[in-house]
N, C-alpha and C positions, 0 to 999 in steps of 0.2 A: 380705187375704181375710177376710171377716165367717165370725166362729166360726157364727155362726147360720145360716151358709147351708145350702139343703138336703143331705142325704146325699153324702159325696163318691162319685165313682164314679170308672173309669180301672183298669184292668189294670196289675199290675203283676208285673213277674218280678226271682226273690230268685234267684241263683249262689253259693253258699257251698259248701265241702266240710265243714264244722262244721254239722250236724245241728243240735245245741242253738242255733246261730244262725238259721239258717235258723227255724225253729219259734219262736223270738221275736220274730223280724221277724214271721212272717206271723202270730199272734197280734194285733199291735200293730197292723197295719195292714189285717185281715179287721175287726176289732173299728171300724177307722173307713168301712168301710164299700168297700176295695175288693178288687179279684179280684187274689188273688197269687196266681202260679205261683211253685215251687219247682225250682232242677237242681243238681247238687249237684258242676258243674265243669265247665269251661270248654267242652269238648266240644257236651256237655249243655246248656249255658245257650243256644248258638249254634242248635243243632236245636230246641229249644223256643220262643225267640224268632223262628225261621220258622214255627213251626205258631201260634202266638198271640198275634204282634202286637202287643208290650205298649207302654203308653202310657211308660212308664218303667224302665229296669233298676238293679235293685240290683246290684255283683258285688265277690266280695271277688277282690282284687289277687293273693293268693299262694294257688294252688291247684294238686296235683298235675297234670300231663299237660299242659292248656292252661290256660294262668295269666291271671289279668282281662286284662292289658294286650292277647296273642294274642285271646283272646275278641272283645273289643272292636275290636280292627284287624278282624276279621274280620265284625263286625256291621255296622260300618262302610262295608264295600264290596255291602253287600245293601241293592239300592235301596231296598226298602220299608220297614228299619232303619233306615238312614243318618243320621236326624233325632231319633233315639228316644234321652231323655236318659241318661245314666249316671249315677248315684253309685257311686262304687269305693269299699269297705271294707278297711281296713288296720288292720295292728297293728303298723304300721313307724311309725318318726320323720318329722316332717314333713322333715325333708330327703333322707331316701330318698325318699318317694312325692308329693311337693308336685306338685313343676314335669311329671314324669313321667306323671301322671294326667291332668292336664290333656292336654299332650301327645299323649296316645293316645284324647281325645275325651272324656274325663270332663267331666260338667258341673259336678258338685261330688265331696268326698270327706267321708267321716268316719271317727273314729278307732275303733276296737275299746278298750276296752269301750263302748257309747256307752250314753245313756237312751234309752228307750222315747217320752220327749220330744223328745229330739233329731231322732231318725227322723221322729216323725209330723210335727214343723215343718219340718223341710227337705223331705222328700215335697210335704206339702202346698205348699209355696213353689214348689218347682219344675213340680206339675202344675197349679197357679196361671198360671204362667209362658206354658203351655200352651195357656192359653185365650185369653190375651191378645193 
């Protein structure tokens, strides 16, 4: 992807129940230029991602009530979801959530804590991905 291409654009939805996460994500990725929705659980992320479509979902893995992997099974079976990629957030060992994520429709994963670098390159890689 050319750094110099115009502004990115693409909807994206952030699923965290950590507040302070949430609000970093969408700092880092309002600032390059796309539409984040924020829901703050698994419930939440699945009702949200019916009303707005997003080109992309972030969700972290371990959430009270409905946890990423349920979320996910369940975006999964809505037609107009069904193709919409995932990154799953964790703060588990890659052998707790490696094989698992993927599994349950994950396109990639990253680890908690990550950089602010981290996100915006794998985002942009994958809504890259998108185009092509």
């Amino acid at each position: 992807m050319n750094p110099d291409s115009s502004s990115k654009t693409g909807t994206i939805l952030v699923v965290d129940d950590e507040t302070a996460v949430t609000g970093s994500i969408e700092a880092v990725l309002s600032k390059e230029g796309y539409q984040v929705h924020l829901a703050h659980d698994g419930t939440e992320g699945v009702n949200l991602a019916s009303q707005v479509k997003p080109d992309l979902i972030i969700m972290d893995i371990t959430m009270p009530g409905m946890d990423g992997y349920e979320a996910a099974e369940r975006l999964k079976q809505i037609p107009a979801l069904k193709d919409v990629p995932i990154i799953f957030l964790t703060g588990k060992s890659a052998s707790e959530d490696d094989g698992m994520a993927f599994a349950k429709g994950g396109t990639s994963f990253v680890r908690k804590p990550f950089s602010g670098k981290q996100l915006r390159d794998l985002v942009a890689l994958v809504m890259q991905s998108l185009i092509e």
